[in-house]
mmCIF file of the N, C-alpha and C atoms, coordinates in Angstrom:
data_MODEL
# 
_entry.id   MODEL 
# 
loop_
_atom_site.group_PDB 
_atom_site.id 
_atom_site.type_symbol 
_atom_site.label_atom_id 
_atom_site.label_alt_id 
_atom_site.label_comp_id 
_atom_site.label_asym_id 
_atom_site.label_entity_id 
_atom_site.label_seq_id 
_atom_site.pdbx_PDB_ins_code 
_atom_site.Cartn_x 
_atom_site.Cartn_y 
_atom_site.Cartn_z 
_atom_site.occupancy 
_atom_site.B_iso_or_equiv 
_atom_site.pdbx_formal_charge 
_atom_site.auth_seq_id 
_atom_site.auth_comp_id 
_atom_site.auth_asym_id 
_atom_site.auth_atom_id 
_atom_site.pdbx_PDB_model_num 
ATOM 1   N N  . UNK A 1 1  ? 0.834   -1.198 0.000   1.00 0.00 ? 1  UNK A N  1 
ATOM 2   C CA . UNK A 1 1  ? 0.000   0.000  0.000   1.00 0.00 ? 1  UNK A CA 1 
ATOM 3   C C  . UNK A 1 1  ? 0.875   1.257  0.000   1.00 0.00 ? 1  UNK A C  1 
ATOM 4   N N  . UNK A 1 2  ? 2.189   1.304  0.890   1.00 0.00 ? 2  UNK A N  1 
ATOM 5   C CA . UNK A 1 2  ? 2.993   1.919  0.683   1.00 0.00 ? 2  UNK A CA 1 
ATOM 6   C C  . UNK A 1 2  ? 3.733   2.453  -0.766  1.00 0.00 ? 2  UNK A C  1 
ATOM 7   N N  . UNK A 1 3  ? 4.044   1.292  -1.819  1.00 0.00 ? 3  UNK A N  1 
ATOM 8   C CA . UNK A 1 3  ? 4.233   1.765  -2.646  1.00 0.00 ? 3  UNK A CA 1 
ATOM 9   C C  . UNK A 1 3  ? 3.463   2.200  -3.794  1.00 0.00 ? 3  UNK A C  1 
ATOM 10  N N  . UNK A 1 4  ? 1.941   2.292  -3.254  1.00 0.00 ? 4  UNK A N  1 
ATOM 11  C CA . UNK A 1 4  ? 0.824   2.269  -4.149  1.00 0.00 ? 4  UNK A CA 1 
ATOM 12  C C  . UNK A 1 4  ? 1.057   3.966  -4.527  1.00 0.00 ? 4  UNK A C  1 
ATOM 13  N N  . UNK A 1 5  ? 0.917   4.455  -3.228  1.00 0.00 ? 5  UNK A N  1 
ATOM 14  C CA . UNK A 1 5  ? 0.587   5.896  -2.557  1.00 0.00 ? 5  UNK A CA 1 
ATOM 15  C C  . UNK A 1 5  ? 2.308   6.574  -2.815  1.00 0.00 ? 5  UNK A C  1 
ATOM 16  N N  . UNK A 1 6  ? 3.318   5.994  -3.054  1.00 0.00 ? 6  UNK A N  1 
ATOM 17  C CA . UNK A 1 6  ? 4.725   6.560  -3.538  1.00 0.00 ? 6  UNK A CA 1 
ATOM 18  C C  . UNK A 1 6  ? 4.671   6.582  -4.767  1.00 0.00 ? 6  UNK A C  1 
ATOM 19  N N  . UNK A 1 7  ? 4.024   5.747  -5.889  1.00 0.00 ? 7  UNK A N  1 
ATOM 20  C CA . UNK A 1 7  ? 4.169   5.643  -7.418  1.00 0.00 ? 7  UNK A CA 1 
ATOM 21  C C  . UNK A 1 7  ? 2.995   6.868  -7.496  1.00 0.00 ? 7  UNK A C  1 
ATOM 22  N N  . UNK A 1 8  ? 1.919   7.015  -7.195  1.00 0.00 ? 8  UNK A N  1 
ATOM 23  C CA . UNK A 1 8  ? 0.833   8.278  -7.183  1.00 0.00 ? 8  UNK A CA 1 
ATOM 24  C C  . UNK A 1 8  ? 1.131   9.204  -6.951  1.00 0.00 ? 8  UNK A C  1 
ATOM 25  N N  . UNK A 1 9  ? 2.015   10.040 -5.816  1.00 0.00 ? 9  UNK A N  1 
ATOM 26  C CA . UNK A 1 9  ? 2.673   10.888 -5.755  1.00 0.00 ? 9  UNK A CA 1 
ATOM 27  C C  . UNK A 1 9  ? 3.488   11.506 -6.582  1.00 0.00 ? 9  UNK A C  1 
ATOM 28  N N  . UNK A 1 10 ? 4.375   9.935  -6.650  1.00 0.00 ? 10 UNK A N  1 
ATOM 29  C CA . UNK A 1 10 ? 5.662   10.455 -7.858  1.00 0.00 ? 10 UNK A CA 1 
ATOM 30  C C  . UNK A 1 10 ? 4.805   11.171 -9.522  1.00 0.00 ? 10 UNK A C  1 
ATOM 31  N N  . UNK A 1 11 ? 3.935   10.407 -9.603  1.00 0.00 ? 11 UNK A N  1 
ATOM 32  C CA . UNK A 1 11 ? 3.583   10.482 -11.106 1.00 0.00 ? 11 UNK A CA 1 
ATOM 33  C C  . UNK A 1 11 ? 2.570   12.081 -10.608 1.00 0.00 ? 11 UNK A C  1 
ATOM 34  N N  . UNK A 1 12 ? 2.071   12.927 -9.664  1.00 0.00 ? 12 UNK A N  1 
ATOM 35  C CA . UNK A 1 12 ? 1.512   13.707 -9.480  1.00 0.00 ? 12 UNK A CA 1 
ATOM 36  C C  . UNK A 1 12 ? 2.649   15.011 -9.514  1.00 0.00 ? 12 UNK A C  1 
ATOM 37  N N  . UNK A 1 13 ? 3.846   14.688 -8.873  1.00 0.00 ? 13 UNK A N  1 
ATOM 38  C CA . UNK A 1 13 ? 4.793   15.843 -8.859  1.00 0.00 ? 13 UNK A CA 1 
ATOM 39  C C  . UNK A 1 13 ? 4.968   15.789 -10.629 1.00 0.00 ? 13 UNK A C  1 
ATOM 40  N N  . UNK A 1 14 ? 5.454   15.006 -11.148 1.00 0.00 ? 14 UNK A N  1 
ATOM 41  C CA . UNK A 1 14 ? 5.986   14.443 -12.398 1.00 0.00 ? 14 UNK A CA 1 
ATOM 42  C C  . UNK A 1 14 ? 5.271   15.501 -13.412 1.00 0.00 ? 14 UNK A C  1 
ATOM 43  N N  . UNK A 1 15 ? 3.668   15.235 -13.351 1.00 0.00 ? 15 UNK A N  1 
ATOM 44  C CA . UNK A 1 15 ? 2.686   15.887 -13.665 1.00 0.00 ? 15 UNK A CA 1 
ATOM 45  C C  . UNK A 1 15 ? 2.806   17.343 -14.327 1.00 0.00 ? 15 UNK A C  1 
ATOM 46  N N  . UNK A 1 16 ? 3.038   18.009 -12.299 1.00 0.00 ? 16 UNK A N  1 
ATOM 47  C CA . UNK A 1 16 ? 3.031   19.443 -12.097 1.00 0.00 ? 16 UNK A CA 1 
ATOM 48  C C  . UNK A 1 16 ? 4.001   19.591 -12.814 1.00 0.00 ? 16 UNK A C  1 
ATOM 49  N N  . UNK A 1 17 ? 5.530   19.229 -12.766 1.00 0.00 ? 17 UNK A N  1 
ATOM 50  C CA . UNK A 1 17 ? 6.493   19.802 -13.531 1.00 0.00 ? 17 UNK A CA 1 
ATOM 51  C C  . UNK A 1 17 ? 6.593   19.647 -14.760 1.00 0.00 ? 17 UNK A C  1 
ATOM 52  N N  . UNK A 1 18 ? 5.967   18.743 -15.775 1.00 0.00 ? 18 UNK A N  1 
ATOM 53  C CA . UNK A 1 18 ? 6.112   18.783 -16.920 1.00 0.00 ? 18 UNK A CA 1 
ATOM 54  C C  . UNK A 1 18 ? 5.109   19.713 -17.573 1.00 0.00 ? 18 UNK A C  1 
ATOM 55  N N  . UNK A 1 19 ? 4.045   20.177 -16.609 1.00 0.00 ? 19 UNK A N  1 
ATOM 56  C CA . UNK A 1 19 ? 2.914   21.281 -17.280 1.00 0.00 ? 19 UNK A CA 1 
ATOM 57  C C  . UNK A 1 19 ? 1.569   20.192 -17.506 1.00 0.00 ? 19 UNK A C  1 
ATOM 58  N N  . UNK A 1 20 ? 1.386   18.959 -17.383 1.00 0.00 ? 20 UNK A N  1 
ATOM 59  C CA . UNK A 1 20 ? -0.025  18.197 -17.254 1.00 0.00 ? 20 UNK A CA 1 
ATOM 60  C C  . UNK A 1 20 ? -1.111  19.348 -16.677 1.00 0.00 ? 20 UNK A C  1 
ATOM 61  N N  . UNK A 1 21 ? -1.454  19.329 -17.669 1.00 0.00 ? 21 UNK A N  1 
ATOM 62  C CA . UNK A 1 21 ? -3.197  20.054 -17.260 1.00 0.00 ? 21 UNK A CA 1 
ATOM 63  C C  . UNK A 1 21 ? -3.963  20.003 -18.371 1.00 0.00 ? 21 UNK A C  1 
ATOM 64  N N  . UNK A 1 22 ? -5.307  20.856 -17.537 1.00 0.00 ? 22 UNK A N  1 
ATOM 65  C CA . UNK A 1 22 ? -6.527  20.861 -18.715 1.00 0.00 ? 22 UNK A CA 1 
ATOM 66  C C  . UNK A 1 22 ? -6.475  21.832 -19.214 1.00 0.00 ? 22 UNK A C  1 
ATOM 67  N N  . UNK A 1 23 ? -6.750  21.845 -20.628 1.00 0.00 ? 23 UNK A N  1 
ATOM 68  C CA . UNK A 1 23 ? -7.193  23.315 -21.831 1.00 0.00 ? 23 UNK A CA 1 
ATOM 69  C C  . UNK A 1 23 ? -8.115  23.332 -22.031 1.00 0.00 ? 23 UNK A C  1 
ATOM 70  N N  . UNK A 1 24 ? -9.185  24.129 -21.725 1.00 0.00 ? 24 UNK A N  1 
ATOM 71  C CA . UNK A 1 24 ? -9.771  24.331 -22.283 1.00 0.00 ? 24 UNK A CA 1 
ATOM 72  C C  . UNK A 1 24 ? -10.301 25.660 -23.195 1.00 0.00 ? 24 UNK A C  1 
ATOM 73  N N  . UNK A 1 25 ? -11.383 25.207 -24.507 1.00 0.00 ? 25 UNK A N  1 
ATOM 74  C CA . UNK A 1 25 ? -11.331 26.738 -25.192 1.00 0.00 ? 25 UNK A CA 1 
ATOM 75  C C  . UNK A 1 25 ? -12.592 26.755 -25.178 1.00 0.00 ? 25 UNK A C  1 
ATOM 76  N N  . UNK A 1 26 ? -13.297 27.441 -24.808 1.00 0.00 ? 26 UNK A N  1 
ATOM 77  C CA . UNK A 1 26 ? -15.013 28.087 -24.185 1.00 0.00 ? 26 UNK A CA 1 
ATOM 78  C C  . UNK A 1 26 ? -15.294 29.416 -25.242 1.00 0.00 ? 26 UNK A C  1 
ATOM 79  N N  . UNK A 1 27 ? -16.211 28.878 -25.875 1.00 0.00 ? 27 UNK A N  1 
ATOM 80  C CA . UNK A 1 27 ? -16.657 29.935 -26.927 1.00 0.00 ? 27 UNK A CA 1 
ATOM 81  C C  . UNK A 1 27 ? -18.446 30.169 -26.353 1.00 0.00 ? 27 UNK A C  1 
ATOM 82  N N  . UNK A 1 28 ? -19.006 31.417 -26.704 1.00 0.00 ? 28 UNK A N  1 
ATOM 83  C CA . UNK A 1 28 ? -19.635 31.976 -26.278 1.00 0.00 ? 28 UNK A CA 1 
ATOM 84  C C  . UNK A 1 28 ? -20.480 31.747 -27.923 1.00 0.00 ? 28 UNK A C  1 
ATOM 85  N N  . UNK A 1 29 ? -21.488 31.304 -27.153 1.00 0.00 ? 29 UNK A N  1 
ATOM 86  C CA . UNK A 1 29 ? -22.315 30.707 -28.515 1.00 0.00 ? 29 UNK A CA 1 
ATOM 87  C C  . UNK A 1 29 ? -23.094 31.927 -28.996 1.00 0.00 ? 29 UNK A C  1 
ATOM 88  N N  . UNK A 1 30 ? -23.376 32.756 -28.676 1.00 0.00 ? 30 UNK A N  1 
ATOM 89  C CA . UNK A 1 30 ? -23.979 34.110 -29.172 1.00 0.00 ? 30 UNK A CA 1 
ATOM 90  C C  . UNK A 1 30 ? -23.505 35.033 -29.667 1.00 0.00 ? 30 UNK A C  1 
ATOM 91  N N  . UNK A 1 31 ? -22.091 35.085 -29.511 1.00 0.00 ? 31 UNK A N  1 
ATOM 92  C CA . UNK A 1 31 ? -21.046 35.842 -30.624 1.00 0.00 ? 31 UNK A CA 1 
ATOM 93  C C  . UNK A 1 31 ? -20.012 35.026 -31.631 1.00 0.00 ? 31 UNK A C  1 
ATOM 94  N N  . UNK A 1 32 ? -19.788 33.543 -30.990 1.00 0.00 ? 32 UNK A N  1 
ATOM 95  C CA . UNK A 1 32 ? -19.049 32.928 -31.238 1.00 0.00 ? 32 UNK A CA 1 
ATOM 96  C C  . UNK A 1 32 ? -17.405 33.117 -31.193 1.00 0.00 ? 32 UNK A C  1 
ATOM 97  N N  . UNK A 1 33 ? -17.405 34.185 -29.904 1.00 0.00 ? 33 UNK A N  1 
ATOM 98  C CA . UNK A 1 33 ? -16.080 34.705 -29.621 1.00 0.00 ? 33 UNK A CA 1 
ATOM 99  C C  . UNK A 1 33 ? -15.500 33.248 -28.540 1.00 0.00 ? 33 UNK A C  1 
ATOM 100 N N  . UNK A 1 34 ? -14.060 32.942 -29.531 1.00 0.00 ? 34 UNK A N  1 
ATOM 101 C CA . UNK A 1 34 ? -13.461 31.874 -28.382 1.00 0.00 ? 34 UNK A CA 1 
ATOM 102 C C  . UNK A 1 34 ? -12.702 32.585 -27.361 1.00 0.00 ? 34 UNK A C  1 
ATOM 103 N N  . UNK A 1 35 ? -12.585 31.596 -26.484 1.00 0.00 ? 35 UNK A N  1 
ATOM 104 C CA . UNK A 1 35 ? -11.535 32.096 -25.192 1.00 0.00 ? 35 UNK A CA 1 
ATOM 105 C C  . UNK A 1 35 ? -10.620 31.254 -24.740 1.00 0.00 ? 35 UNK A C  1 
ATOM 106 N N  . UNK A 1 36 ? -9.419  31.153 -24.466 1.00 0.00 ? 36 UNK A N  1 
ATOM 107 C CA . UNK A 1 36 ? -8.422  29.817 -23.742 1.00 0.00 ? 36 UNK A CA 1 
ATOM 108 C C  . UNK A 1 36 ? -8.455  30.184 -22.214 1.00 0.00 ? 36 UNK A C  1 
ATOM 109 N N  . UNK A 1 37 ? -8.457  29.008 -21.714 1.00 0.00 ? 37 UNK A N  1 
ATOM 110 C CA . UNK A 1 37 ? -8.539  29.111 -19.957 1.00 0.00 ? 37 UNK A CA 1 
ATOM 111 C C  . UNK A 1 37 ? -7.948  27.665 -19.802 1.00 0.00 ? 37 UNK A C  1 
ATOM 112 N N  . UNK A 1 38 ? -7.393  27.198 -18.558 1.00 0.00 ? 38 UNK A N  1 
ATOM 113 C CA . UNK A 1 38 ? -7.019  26.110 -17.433 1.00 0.00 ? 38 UNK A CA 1 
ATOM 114 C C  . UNK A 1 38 ? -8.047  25.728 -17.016 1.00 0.00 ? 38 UNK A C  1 
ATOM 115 N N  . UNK A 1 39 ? -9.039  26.740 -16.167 1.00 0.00 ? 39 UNK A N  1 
ATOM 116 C CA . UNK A 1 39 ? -9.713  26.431 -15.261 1.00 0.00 ? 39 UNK A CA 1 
ATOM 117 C C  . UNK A 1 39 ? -11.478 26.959 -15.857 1.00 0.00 ? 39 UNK A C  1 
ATOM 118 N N  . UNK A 1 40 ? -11.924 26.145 -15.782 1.00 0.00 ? 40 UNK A N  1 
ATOM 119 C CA . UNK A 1 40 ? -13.907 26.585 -15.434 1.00 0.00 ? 40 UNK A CA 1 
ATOM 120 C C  . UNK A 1 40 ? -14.083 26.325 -14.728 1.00 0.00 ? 40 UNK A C  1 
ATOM 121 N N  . UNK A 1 41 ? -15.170 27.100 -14.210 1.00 0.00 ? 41 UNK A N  1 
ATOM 122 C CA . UNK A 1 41 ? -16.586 27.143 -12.981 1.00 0.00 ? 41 UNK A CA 1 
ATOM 123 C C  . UNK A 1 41 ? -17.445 27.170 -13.262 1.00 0.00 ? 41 UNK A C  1 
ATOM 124 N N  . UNK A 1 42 ? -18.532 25.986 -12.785 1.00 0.00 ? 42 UNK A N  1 
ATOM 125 C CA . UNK A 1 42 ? -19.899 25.990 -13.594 1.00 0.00 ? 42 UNK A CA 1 
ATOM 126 C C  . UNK A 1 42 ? -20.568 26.834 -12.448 1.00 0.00 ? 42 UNK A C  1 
ATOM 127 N N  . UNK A 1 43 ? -21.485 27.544 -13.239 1.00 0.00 ? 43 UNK A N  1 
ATOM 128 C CA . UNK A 1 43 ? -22.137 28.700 -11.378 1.00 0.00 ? 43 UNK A CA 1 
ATOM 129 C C  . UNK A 1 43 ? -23.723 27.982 -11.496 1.00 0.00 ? 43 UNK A C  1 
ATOM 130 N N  . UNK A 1 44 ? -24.153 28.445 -10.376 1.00 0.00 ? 44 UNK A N  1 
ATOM 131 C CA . UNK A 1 44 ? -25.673 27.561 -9.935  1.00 0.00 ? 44 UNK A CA 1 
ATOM 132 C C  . UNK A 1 44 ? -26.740 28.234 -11.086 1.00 0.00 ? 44 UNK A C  1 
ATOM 133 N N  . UNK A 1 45 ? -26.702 29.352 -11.564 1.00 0.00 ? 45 UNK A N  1 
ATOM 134 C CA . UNK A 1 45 ? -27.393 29.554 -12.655 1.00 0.00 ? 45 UNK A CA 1 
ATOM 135 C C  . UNK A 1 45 ? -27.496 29.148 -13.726 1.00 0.00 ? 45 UNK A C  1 
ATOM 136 N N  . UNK A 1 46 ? -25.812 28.103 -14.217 1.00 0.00 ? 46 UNK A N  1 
ATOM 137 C CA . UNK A 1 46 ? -25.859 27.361 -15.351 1.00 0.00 ? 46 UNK A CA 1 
ATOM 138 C C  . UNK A 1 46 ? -24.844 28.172 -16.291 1.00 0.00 ? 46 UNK A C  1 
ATOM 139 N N  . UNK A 1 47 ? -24.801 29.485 -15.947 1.00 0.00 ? 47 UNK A N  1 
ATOM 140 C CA . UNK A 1 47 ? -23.597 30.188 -16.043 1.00 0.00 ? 47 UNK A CA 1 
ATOM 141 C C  . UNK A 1 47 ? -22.486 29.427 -16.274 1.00 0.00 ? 47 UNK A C  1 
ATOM 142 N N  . UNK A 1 48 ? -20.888 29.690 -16.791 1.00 0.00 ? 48 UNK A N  1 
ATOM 143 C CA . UNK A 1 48 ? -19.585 29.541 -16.605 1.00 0.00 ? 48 UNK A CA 1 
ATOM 144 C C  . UNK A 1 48 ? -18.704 30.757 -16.373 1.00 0.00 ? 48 UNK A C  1 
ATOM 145 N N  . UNK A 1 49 ? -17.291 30.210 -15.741 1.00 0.00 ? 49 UNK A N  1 
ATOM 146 C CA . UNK A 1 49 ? -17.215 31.439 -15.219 1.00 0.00 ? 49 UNK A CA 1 
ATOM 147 C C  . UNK A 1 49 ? -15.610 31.075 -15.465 1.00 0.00 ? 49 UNK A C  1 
ATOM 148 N N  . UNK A 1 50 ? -14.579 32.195 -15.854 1.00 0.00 ? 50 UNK A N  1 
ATOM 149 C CA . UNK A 1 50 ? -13.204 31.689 -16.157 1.00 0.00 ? 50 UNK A CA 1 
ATOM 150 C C  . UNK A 1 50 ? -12.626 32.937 -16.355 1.00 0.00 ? 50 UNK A C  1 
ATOM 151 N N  . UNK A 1 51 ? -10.720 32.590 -16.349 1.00 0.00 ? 51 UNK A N  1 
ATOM 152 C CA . UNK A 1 51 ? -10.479 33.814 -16.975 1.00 0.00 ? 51 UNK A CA 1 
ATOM 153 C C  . UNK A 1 51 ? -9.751  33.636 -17.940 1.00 0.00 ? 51 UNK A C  1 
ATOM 154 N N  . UNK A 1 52 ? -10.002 34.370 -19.100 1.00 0.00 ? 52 UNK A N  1 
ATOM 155 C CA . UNK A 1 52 ? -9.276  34.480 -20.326 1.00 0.00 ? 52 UNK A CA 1 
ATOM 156 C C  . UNK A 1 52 ? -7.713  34.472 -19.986 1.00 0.00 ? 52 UNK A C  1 
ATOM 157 N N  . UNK A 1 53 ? -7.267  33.788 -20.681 1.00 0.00 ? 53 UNK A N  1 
ATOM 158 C CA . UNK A 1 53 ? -5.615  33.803 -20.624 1.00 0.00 ? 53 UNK A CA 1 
ATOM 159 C C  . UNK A 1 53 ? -5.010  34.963 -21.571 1.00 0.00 ? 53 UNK A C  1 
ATOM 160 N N  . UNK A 1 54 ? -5.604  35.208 -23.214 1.00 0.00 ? 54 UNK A N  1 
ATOM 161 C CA . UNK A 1 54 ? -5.275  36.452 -23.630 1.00 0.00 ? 54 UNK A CA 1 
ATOM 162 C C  . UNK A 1 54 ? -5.391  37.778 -22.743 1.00 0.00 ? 54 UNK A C  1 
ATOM 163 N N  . UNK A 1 55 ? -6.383  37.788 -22.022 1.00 0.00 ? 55 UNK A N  1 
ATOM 164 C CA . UNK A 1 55 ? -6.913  39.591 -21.466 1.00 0.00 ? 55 UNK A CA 1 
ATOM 165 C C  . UNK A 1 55 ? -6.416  39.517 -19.969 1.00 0.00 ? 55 UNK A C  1 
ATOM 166 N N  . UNK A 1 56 ? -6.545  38.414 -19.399 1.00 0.00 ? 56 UNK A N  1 
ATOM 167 C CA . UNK A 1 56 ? -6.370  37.976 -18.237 1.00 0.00 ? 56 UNK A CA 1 
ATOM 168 C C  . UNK A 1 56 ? -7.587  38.861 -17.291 1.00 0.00 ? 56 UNK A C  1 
ATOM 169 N N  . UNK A 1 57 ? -9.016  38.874 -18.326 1.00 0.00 ? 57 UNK A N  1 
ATOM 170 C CA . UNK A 1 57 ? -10.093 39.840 -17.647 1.00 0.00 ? 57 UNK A CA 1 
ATOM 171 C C  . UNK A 1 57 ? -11.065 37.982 -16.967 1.00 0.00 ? 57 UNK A C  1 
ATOM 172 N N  . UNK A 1 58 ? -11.830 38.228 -16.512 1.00 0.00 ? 58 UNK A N  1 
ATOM 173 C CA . UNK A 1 58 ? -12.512 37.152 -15.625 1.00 0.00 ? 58 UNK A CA 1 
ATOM 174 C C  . UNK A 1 58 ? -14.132 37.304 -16.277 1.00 0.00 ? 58 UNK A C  1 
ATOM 175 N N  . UNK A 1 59 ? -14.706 36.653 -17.068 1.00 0.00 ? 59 UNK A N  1 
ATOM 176 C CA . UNK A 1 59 ? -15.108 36.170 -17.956 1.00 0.00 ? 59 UNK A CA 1 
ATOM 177 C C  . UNK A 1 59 ? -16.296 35.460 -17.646 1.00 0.00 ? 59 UNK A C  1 
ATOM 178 N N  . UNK A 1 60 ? -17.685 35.925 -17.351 1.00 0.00 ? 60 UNK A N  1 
ATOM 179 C CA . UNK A 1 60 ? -18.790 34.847 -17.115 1.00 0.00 ? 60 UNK A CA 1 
ATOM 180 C C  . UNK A 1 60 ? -19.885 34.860 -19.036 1.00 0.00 ? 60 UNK A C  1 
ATOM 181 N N  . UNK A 1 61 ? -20.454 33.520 -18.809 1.00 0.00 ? 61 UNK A N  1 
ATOM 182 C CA . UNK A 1 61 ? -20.917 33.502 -19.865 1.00 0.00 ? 61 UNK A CA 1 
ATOM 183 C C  . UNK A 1 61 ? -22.259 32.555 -19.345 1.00 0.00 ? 61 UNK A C  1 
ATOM 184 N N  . UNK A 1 62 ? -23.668 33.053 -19.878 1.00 0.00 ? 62 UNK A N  1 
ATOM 185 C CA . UNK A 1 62 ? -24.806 32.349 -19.757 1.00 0.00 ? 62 UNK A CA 1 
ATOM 186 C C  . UNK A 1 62 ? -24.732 30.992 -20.493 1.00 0.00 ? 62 UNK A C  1 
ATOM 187 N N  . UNK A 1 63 ? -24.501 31.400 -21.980 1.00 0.00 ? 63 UNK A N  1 
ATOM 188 C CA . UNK A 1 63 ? -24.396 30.388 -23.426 1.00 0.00 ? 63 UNK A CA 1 
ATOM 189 C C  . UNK A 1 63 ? -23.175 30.453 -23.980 1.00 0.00 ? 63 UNK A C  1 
ATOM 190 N N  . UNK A 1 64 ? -22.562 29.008 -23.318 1.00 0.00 ? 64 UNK A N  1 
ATOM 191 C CA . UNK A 1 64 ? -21.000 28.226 -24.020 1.00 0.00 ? 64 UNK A CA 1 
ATOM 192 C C  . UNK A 1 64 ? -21.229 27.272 -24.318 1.00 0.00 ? 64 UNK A C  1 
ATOM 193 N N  . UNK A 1 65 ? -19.953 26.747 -24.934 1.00 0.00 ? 65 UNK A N  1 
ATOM 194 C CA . UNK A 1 65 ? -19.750 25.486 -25.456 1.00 0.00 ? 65 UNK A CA 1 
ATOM 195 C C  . UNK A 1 65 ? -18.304 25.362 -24.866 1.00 0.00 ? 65 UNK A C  1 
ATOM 196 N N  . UNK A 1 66 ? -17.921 24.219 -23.940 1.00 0.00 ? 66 UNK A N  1 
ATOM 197 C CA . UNK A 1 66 ? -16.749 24.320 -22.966 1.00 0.00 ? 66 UNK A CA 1 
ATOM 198 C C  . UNK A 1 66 ? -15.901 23.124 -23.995 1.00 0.00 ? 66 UNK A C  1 
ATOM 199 N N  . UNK A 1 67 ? -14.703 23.201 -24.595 1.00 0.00 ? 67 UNK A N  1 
ATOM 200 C CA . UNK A 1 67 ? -13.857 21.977 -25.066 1.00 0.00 ? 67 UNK A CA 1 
ATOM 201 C C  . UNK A 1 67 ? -12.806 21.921 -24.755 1.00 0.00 ? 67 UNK A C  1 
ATOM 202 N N  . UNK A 1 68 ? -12.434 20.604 -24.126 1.00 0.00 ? 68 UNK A N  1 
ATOM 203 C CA . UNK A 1 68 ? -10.466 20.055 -23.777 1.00 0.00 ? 68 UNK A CA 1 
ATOM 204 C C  . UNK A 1 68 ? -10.085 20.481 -24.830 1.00 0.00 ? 68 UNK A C  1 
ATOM 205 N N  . UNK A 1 69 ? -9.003  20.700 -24.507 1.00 0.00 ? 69 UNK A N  1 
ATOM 206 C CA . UNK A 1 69 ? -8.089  20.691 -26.055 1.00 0.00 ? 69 UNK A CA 1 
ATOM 207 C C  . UNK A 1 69 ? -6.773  20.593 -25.598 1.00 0.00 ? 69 UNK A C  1 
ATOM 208 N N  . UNK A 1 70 ? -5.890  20.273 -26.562 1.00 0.00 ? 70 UNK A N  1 
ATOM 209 C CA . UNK A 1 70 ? -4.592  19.812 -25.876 1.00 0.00 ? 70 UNK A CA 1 
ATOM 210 C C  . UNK A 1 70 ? -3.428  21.249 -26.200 1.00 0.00 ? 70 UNK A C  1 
ATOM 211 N N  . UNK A 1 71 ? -2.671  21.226 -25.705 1.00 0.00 ? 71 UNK A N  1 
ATOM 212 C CA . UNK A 1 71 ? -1.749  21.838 -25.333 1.00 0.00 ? 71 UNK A CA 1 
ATOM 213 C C  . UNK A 1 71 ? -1.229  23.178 -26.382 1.00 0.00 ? 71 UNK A C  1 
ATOM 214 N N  . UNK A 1 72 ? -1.202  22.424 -27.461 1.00 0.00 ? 72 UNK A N  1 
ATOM 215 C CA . UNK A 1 72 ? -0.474  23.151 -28.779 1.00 0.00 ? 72 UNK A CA 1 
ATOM 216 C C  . UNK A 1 72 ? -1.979  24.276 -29.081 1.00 0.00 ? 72 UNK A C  1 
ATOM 217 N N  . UNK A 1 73 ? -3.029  23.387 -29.223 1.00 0.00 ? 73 UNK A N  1 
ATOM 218 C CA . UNK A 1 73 ? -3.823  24.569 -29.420 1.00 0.00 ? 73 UNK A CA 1 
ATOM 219 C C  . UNK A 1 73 ? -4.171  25.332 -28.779 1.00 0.00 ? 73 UNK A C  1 
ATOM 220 N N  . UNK A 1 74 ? -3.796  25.177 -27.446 1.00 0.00 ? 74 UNK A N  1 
ATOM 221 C CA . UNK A 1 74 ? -4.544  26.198 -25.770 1.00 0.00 ? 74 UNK A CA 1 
ATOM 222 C C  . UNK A 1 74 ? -3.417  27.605 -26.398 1.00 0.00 ? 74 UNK A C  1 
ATOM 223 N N  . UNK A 1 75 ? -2.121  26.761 -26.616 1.00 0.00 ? 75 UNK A N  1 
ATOM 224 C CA . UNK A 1 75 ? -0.866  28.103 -26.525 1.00 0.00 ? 75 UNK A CA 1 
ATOM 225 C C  . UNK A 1 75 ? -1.290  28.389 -27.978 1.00 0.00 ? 75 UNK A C  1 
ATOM 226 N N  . UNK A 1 76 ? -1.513  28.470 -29.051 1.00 0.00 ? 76 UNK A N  1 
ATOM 227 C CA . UNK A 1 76 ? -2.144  29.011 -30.368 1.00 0.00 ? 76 UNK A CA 1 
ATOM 228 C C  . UNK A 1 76 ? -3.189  29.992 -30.102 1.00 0.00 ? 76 UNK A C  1 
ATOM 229 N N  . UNK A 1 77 ? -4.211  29.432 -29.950 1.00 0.00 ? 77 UNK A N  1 
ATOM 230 C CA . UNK A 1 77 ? -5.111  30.650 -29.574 1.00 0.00 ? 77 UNK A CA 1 
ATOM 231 C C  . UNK A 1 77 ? -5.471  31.827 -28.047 1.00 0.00 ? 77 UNK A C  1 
ATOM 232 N N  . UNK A 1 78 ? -4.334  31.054 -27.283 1.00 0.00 ? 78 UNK A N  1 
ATOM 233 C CA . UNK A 1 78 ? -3.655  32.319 -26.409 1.00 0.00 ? 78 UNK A CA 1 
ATOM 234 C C  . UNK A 1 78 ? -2.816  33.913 -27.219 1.00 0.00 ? 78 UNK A C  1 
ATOM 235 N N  . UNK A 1 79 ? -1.905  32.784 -27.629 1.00 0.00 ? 79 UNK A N  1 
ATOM 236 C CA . UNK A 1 79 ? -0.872  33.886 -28.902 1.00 0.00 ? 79 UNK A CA 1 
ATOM 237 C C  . UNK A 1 79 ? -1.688  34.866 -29.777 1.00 0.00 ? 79 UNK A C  1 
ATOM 238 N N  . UNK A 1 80 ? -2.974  33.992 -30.122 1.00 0.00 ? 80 UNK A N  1 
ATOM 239 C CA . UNK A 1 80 ? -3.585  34.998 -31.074 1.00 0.00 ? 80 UNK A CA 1 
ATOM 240 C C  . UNK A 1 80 ? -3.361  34.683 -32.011 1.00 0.00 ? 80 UNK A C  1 
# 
């Protein structure tokens, strides 16, 4: 059990330092303006809620469409 909880760890630091995370790109279905973010928040209204990585402004939206996306395209449509 010991080395269950040492291989999980290891592969969690491993993770953080190589940059493992989520992309996602959240477009706003009523303008069809996209956005790149790490992180969403779904709010109790049904709302989402994030912050743009281009503007670095904090970003709620009634009507999205939330998608993973991997890495190369998160940093593409950050860049612009």
């Amino acid at each position: 059990m010991k080395r269950i909880a040492t291989i999980v760890l290891s592969i969690t630091v491993l993770c953080s330092i190589a940059g493992c995370g989520t992309y996602y790109r959240v477009t706003d279905t009523t303008t069809n303006t996209a956005y790149y973010t790490k992180k969403v928040k779904s709010e109790k209204s049904g709302a989402v809620k994030f912050t743009d990585q281009s503007s670095g402004a904090t970003v709620t939206l009634q009507s999205s469409k939330v998608e993973k996306i991997k890495k190369a395209e998160y940093r593409a449509g950050v860049r612009g």
